[in-house]
N, CA and C atoms as an extended XYZ file, in Angstrom:
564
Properties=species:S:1:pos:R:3:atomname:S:1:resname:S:1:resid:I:1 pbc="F F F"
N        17.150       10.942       21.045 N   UNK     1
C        18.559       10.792       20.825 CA  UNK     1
C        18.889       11.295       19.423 C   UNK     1
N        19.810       12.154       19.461 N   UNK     2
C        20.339       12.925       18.217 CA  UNK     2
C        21.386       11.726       17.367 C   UNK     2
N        21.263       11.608       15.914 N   UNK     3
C        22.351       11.016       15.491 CA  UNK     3
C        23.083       12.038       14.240 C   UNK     3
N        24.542       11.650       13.890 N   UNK     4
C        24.733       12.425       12.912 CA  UNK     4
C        25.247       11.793       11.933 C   UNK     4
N        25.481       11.737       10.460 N   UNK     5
C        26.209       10.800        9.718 CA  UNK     5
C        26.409       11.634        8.784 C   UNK     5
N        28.272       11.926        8.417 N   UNK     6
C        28.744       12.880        7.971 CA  UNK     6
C        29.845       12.137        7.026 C   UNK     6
N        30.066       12.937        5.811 N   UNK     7
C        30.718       12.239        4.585 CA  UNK     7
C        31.505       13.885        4.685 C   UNK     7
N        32.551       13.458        4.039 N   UNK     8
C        33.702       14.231        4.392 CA  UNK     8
C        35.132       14.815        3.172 C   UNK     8
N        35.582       15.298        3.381 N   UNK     9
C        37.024       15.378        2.525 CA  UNK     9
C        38.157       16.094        3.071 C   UNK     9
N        39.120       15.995        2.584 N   UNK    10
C        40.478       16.079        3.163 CA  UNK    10
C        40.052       17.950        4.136 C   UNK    10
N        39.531       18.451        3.281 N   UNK    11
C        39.051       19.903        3.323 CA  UNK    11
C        38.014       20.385        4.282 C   UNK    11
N        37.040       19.254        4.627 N   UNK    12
C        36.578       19.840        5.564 CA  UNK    12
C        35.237       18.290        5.570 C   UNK    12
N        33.868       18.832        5.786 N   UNK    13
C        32.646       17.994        6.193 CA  UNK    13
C        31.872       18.561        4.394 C   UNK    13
N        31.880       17.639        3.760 N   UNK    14
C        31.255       17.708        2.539 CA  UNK    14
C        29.314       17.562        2.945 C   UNK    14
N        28.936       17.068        3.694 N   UNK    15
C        27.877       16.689        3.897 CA  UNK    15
C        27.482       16.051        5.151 C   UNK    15
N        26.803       16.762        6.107 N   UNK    16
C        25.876       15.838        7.040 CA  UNK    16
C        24.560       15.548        7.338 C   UNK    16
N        24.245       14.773        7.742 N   UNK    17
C        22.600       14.704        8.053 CA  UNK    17
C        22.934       14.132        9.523 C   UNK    17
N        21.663       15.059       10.068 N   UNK    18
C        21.505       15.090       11.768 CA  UNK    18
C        20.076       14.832       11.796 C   UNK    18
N        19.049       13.903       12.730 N   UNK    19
C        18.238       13.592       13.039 CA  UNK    19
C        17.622       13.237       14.631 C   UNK    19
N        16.465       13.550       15.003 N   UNK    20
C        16.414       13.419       16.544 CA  UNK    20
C        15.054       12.917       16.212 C   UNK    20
N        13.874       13.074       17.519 N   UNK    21
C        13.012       12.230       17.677 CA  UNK    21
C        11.883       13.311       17.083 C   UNK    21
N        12.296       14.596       17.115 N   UNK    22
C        10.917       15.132       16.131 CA  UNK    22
C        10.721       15.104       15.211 C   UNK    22
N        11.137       14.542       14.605 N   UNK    23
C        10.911       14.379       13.383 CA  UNK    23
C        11.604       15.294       11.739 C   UNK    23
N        12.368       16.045       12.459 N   UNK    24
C        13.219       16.914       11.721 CA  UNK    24
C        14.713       16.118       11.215 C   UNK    24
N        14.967       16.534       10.116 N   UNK    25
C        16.257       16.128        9.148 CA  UNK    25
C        16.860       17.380        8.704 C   UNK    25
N        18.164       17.461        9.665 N   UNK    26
C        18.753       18.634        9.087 CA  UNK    26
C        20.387       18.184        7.937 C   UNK    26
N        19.723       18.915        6.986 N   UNK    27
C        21.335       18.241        5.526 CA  UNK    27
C        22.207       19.627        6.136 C   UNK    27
N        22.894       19.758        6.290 N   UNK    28
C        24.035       20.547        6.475 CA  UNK    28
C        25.648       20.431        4.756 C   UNK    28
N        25.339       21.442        4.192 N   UNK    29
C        26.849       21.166        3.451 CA  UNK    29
C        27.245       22.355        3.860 C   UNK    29
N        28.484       22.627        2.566 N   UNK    30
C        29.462       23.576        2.509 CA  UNK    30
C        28.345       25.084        2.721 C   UNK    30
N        27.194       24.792        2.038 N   UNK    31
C        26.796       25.769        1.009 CA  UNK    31
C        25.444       25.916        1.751 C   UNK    31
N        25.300       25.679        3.296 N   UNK    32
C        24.330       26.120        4.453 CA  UNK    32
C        23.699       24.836        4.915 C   UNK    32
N        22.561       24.855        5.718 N   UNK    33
C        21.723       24.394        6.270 CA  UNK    33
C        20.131       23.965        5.696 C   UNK    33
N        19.730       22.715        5.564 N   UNK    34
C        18.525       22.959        5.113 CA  UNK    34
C        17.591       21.745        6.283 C   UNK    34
N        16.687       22.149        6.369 N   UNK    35
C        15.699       21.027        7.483 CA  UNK    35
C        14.788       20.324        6.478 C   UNK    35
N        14.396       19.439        6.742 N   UNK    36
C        13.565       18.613        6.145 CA  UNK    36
C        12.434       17.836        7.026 C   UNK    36
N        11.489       18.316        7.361 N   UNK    37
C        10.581       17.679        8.662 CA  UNK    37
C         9.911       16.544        7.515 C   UNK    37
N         9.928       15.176        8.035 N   UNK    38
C         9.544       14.099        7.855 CA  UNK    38
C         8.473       13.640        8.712 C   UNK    38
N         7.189       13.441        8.449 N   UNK    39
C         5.880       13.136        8.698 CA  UNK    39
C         6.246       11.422        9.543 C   UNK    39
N         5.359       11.290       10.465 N   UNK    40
C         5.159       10.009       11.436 CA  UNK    40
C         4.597        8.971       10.072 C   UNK    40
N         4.988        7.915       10.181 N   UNK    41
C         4.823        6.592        9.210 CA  UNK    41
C         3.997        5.847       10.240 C   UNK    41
N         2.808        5.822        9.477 N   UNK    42
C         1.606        5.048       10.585 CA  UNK    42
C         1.265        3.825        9.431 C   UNK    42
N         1.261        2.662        9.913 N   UNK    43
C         0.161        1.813        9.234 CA  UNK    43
C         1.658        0.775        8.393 C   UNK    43
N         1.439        0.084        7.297 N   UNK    44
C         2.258       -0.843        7.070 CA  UNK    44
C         3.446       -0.482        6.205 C   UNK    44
N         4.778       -0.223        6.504 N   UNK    45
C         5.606       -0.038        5.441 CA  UNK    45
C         5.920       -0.791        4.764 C   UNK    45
N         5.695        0.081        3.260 N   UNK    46
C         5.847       -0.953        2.191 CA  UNK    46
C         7.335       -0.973        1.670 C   UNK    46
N         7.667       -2.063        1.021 N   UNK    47
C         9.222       -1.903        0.774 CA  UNK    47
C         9.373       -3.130       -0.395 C   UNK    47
N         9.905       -3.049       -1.939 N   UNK    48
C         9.852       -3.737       -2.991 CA  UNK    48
C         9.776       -5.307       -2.648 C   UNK    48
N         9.916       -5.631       -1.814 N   UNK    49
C         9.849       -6.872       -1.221 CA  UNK    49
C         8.587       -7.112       -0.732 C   UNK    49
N         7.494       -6.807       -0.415 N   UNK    50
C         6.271       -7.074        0.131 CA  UNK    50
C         5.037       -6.310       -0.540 C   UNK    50
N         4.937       -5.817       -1.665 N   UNK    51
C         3.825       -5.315       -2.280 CA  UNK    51
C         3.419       -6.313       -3.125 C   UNK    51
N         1.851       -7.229       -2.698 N   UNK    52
C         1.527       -7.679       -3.343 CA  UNK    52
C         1.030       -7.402       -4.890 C   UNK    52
N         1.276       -8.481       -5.834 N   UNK    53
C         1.760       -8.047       -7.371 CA  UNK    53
C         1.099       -9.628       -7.665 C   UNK    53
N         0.262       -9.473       -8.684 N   UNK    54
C        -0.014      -11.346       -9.446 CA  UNK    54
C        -0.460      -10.884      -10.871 C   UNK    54
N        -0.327      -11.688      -11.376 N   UNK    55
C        -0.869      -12.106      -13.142 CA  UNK    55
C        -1.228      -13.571      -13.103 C   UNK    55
N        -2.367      -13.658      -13.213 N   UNK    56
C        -2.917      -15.411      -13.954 CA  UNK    56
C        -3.260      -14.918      -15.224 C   UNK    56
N        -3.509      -16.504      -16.003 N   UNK    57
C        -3.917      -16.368      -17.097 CA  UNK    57
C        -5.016      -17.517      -17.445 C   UNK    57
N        -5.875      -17.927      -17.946 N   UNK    58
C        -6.628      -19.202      -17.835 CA  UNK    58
C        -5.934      -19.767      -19.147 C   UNK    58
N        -5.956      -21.140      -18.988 N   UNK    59
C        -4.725      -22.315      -19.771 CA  UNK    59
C        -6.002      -23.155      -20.640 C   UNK    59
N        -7.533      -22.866      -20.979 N   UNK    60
C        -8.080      -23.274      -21.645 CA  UNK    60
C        -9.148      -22.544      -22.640 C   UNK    60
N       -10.187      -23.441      -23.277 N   UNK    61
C       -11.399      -22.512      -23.870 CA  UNK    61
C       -12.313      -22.546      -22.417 C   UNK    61
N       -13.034      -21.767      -22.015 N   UNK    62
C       -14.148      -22.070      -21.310 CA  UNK    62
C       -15.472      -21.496      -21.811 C   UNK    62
N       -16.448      -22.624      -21.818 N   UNK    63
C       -17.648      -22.378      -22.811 CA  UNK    63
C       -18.532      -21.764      -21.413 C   UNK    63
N       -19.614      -20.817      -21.812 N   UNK    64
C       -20.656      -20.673      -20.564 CA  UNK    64
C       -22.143      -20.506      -21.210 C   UNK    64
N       -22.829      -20.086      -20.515 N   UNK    65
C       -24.484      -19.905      -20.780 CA  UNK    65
C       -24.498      -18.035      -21.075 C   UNK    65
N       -24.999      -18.313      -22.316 N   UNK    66
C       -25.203      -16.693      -23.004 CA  UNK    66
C       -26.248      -16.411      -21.898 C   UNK    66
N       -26.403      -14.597      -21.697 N   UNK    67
C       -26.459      -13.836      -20.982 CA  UNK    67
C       -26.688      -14.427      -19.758 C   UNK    67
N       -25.290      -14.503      -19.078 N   UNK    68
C       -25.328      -14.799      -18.107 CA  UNK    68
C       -23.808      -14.625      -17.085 C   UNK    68
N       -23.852      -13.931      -16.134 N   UNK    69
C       -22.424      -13.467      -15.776 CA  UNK    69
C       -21.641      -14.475      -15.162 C   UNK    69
N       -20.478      -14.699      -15.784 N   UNK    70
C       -20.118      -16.555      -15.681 CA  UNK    70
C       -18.756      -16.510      -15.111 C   UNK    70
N       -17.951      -16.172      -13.294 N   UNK    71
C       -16.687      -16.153      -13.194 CA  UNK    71
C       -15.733      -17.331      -14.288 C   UNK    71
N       -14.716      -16.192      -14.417 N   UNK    72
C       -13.699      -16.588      -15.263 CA  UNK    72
C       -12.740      -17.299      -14.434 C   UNK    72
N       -12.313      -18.555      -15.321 N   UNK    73
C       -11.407      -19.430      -14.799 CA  UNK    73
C       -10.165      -19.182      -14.902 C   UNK    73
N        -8.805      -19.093      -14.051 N   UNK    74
C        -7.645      -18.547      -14.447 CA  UNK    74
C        -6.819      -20.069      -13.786 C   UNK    74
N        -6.333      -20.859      -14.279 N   UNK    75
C        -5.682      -21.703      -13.777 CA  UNK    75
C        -4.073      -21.542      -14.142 C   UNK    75
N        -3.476      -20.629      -14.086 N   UNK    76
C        -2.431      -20.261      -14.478 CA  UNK    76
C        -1.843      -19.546      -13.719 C   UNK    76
N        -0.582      -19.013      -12.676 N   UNK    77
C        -0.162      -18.167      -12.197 CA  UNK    77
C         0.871      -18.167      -12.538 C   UNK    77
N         1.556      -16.683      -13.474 N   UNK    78
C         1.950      -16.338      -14.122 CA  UNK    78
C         3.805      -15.700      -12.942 C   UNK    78
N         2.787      -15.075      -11.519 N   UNK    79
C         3.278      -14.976      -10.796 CA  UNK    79
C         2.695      -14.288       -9.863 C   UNK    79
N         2.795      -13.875       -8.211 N   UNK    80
C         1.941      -14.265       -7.076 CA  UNK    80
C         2.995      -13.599       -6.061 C   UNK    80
N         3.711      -12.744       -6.176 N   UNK    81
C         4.471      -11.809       -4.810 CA  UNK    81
C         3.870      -12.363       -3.285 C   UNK    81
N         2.416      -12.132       -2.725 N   UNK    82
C         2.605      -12.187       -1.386 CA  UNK    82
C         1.502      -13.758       -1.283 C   UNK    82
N         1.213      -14.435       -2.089 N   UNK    83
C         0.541      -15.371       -2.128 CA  UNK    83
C        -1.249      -14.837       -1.549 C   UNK    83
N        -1.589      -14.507       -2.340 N   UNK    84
C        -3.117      -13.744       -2.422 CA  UNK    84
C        -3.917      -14.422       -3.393 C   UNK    84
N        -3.381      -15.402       -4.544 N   UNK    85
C        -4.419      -15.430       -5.712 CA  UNK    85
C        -5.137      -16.814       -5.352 C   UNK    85
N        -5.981      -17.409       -5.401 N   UNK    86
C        -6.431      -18.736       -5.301 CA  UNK    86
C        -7.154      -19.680       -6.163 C   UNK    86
N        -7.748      -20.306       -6.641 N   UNK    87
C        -8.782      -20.477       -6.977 CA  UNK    87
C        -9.487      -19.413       -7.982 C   UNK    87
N        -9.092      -18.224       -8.809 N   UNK    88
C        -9.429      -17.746       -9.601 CA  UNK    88
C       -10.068      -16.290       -8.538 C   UNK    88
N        -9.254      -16.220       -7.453 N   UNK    89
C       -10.001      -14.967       -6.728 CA  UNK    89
C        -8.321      -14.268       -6.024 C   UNK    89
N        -8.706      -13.298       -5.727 N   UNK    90
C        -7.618      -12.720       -5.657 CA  UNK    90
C        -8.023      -12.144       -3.871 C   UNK    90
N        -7.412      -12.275       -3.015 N   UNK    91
C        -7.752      -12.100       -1.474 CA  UNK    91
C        -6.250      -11.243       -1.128 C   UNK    91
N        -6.339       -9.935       -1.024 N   UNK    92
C        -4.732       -9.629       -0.807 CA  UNK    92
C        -5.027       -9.253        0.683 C   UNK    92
N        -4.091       -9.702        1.314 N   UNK    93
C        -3.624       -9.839        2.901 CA  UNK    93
C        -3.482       -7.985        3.203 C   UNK    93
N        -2.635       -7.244        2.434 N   UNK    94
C        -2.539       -5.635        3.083 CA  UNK    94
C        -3.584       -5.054        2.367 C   UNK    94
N        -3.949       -4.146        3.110 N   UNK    95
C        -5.098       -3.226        3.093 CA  UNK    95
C        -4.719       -1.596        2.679 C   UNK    95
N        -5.209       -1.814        1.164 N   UNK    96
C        -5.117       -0.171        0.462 CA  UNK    96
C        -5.453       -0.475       -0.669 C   UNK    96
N        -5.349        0.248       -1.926 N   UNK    97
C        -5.652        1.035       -3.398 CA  UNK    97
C        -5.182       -0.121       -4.041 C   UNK    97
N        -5.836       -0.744       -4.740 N   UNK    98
C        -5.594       -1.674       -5.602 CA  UNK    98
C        -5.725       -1.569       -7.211 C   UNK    98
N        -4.730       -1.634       -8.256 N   UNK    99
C        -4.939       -1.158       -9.566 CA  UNK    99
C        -4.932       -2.595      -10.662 C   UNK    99
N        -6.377       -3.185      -10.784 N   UNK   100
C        -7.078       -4.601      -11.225 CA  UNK   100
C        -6.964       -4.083      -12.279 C   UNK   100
N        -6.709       -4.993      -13.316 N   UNK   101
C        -7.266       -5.625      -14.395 CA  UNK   101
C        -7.375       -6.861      -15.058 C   UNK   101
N        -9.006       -6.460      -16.077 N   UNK   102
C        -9.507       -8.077      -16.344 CA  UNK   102
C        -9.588       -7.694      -17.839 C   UNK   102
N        -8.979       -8.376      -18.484 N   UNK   103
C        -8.892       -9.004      -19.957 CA  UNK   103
C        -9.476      -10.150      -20.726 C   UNK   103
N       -10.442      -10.165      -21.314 N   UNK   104
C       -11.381      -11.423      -21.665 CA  UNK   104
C       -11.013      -11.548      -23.441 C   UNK   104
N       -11.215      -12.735      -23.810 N   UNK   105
C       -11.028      -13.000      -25.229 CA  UNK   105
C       -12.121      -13.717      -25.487 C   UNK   105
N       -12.705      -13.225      -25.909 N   UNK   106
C       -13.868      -13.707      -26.448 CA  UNK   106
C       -14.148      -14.142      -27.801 C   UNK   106
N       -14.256      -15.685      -28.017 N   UNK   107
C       -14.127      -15.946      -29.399 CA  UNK   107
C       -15.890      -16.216      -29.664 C   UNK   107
N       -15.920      -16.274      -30.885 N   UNK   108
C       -17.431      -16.895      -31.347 CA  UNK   108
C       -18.600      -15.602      -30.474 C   UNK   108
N       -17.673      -14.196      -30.758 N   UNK   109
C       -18.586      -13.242      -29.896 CA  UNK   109
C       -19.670      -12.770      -30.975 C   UNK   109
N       -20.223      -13.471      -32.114 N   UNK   110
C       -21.175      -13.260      -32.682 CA  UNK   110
C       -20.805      -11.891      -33.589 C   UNK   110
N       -22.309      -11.301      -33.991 N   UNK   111
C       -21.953      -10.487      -35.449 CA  UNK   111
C       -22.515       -8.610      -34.282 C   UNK   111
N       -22.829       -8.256      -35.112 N   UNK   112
C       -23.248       -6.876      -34.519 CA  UNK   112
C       -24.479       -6.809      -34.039 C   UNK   112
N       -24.495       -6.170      -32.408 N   UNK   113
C       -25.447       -6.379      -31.524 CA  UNK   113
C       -25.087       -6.508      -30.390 C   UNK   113
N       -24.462       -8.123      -30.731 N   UNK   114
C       -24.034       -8.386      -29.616 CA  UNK   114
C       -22.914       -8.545      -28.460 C   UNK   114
N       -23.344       -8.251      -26.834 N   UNK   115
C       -22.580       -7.753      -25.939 CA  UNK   115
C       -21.927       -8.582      -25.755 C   UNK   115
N       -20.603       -8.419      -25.563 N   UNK   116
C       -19.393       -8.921      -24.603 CA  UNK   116
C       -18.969       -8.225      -23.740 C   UNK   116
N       -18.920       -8.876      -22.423 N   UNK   117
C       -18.498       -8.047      -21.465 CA  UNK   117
C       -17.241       -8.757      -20.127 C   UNK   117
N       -16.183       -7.619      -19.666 N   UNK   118
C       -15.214       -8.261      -18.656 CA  UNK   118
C       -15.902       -7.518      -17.655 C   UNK   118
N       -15.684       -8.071      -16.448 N   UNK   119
C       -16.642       -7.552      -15.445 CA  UNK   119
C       -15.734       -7.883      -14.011 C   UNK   119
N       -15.155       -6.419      -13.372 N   UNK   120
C       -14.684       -6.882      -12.256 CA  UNK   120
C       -15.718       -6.664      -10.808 C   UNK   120
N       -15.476       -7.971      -10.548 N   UNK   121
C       -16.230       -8.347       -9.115 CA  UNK   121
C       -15.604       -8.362       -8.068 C   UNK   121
N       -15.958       -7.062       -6.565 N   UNK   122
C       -16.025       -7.288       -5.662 CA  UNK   122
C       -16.708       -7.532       -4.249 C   UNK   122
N       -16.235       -8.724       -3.629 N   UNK   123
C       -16.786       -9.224       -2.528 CA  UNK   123
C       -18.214       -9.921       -3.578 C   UNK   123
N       -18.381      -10.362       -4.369 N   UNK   124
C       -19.333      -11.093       -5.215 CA  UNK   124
C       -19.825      -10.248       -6.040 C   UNK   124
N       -20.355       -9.034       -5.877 N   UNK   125
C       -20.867       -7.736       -6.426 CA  UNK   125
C       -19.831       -6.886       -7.781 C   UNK   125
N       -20.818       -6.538       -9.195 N   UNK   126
C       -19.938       -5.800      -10.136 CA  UNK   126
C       -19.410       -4.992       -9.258 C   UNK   126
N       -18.182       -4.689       -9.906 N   UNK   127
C       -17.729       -3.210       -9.248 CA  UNK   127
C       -17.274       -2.426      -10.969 C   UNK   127
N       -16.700       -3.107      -11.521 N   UNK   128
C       -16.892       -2.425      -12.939 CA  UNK   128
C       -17.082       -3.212      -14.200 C   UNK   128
N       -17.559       -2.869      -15.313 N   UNK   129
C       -17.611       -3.737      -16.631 CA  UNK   129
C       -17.330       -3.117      -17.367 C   UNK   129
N       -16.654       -3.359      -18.340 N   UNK   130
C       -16.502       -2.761      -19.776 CA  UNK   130
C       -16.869       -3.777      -20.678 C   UNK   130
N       -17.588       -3.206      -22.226 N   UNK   131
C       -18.443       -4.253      -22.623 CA  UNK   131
C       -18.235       -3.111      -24.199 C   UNK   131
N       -18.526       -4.447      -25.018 N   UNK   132
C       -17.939       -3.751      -26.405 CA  UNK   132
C       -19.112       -4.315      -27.428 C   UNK   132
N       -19.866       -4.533      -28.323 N   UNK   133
C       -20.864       -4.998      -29.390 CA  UNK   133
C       -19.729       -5.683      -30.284 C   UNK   133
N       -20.075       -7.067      -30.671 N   UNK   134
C       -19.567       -7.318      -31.732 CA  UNK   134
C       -19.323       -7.356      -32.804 C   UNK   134
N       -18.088       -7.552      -33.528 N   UNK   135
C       -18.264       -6.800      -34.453 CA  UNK   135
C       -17.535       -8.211      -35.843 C   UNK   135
N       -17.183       -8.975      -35.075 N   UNK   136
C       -16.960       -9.989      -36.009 CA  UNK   136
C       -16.726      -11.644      -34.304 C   UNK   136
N       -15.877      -12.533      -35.396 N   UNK   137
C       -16.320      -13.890      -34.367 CA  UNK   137
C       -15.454      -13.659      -33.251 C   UNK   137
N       -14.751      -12.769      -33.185 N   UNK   138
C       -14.042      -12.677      -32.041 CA  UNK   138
C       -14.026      -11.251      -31.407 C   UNK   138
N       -13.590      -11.223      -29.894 N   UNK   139
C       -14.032       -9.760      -29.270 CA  UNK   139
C       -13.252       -9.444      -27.830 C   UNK   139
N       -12.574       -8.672      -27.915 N   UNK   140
C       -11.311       -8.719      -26.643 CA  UNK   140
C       -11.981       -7.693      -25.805 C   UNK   140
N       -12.093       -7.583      -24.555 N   UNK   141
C       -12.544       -6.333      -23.713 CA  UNK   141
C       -11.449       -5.978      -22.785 C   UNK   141
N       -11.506       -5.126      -21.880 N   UNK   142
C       -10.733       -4.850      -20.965 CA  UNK   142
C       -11.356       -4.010      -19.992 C   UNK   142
N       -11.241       -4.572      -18.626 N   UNK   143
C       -11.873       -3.626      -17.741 CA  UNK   143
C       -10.813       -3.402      -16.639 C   UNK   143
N       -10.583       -2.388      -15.989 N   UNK   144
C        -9.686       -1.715      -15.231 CA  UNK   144
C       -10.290       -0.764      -14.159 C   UNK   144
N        -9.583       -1.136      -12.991 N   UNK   145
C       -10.320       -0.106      -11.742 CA  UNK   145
C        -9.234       -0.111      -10.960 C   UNK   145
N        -9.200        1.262       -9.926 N   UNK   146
C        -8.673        1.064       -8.581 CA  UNK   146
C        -9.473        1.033       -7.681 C   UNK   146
N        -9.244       -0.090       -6.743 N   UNK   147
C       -10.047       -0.623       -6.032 CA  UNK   147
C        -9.638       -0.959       -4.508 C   UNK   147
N       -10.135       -0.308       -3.546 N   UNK   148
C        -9.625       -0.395       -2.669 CA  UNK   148
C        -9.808       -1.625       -1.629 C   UNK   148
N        -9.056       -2.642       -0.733 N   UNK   149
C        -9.590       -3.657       -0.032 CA  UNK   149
C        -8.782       -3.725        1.328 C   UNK   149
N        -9.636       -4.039        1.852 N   UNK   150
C        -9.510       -4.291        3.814 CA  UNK   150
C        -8.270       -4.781        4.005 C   UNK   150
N        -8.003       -6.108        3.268 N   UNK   151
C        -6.576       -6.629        3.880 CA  UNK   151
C        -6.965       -8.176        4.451 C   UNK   151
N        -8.406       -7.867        4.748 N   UNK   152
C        -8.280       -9.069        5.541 CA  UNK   152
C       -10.000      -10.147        5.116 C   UNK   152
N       -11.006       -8.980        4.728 N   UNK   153
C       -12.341      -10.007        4.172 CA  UNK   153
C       -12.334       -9.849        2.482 C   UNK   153
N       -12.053       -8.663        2.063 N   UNK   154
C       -12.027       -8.291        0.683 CA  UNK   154
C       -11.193       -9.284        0.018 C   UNK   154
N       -12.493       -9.418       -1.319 N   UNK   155
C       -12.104       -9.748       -2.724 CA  UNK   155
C       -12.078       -9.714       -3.886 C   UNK   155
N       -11.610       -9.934       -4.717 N   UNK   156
C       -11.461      -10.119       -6.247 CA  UNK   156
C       -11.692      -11.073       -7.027 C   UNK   156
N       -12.590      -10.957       -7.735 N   UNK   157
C       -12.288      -11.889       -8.719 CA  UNK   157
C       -13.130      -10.864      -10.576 C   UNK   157
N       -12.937      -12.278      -11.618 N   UNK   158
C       -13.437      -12.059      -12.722 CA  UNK   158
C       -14.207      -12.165      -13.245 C   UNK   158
N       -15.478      -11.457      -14.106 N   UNK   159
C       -16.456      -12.633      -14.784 CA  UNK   159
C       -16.899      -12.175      -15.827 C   UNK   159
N       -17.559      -13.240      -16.552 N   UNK   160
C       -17.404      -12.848      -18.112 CA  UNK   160
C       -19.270      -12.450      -18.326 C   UNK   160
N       -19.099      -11.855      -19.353 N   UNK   161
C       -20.413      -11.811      -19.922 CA  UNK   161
C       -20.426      -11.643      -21.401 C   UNK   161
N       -21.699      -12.460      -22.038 N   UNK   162
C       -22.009      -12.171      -23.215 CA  UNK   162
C       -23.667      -12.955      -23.560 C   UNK   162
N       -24.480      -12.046      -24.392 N   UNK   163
C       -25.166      -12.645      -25.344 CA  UNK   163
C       -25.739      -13.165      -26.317 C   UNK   163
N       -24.470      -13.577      -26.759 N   UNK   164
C       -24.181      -14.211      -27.589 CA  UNK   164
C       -24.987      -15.860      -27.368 C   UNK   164
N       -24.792      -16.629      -28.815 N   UNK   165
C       -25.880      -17.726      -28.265 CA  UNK   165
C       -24.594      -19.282      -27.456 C   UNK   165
N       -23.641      -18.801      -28.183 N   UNK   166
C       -22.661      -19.862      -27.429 CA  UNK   166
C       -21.160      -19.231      -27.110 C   UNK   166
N       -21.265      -18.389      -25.861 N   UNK   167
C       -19.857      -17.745      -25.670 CA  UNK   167
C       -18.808      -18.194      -25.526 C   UNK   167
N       -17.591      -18.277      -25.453 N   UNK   168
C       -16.828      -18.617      -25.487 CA  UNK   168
C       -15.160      -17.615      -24.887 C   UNK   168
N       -14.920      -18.305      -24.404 N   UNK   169
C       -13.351      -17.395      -23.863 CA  UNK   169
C       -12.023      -18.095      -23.875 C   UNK   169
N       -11.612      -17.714      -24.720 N   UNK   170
C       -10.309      -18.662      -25.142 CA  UNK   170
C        -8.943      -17.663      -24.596 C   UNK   170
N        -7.707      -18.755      -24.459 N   UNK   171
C        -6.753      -18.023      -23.368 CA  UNK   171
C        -5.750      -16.692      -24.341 C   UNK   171
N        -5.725      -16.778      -25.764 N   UNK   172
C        -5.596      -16.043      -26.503 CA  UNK   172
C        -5.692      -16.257      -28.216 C   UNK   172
N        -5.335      -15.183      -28.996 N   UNK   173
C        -6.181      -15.166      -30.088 CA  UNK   173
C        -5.965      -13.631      -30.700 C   UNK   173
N        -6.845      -13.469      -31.744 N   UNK   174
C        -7.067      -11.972      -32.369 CA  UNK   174
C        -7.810      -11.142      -31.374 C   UNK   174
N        -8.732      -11.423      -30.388 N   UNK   175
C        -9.337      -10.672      -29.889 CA  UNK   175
C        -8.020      -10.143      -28.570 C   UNK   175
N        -7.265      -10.983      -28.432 N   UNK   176
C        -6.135      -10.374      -27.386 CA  UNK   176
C        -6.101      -11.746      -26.087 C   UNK   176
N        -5.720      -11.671      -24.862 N   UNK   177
C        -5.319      -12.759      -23.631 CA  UNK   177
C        -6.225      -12.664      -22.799 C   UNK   177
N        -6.646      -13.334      -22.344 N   UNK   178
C        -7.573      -13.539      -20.801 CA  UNK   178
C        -6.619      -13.695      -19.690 C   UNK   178
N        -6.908      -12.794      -19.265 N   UNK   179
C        -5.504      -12.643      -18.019 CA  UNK   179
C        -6.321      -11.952      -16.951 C   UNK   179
N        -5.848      -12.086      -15.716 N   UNK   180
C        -6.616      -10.993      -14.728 CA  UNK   180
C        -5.294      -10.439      -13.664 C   UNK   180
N        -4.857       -9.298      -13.701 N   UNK   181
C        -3.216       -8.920      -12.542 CA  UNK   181
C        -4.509       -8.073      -11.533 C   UNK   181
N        -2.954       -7.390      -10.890 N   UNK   182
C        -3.160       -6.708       -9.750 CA  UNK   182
C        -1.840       -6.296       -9.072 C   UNK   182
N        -2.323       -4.861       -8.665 N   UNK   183
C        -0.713       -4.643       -8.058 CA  UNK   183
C        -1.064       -3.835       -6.651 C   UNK   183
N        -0.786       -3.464       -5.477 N   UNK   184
C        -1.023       -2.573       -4.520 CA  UNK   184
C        -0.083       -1.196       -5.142 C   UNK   184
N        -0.840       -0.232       -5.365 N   UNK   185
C        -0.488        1.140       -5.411 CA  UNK   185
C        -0.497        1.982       -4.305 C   UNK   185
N        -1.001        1.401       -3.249 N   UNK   186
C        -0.886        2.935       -1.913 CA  UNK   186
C        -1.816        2.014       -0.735 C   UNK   186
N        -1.154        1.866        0.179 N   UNK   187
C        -1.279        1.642        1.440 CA  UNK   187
C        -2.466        1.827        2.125 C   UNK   187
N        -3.096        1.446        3.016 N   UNK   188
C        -4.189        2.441        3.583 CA  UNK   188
C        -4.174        3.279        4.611 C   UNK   188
């Protein structure tokens, strides 16, 4: 079924657009004809209203065991679009390209040597770390990935590392915030 929807002036048809089932868009003005073939939309449309989006932040110090990869606690939700974050793990319901990041503050990160590291984990497994030597008592990292997940078993979460002899991750400071977001960038 053909439709047409046409904007107009005293003078004549300023503009129409005509559409049918193949997928073709024809703009029609004063000044000719142009087609526009529009591709089949398979899989979930996204629309500013349903792209899952979160920021936590953790609301304390949390002490752990030097070298040792220790999930990060986020008891804070900052905010949570499709309700995905839980418990310090992030489970997003649609399935595509995910653009993570994990921010650690690391206080009492010791003198030079030693590693601090943010470490994003998926399905339990690193998937990336960024890790910096210290360089005085405090030490901010940042690790960032796009990461793609199912929709429906895939997860996220954070974890810290350092060997240092008593690490420490405080919610902010000179070294910067312990925060962990996430946004869906592209569909699958």
């Amino acid at each position: 079924m053909a439709s047409t929807i046409s904007a107009g002036t005293t003078s004549g048809t300023a503009i129409a657009i005509s559409g049918d089932t193949t997928g073709n868009l024809a703009f029609t003005t004063q000044a000719g004809t142009y087609t526009q073939t529009v591709p089949n939309a398979t899989g979930t449309v996204m629309v500013s209203g349903n792209m899952p989006a979160f920021i936590a932040t953790n609301s304390g110090t949390q002490t752990y065991s030097a070298s040792t990869f220790t999930k990060v606690l986020f008891q804070t939700e900052n905010y949570d679009t499709n309700n995905n974050f839980a418990s310090s793990t992030f489970t997003p319901t649609v399935a595509g390209y995910y653009q993570i990041t994990a921010s650690i503050n690391h206080d009492y990160a010791g003198g030079p040597g030693n590693i601090n590291s943010a470490c994003i984990y998926k399905n339990g497994s690193s998937y990336q770390i960024a890790s910096v030597r210290g360089v005085a008592s405090y030490g901010g990292q940042q690790a960032t990935a796009l990461v793609y997940c199912n929709g429906s078993t895939d997860y996220i979460e954070v974890y810290a590392y350092s060997n240092n002899g008593s690490p420490q991750i405080n919610t902010s400071g000179t070294g910067g915030s312990t925060l962990f977001s996430g946004v869906l960038v592209r569909t699958a």
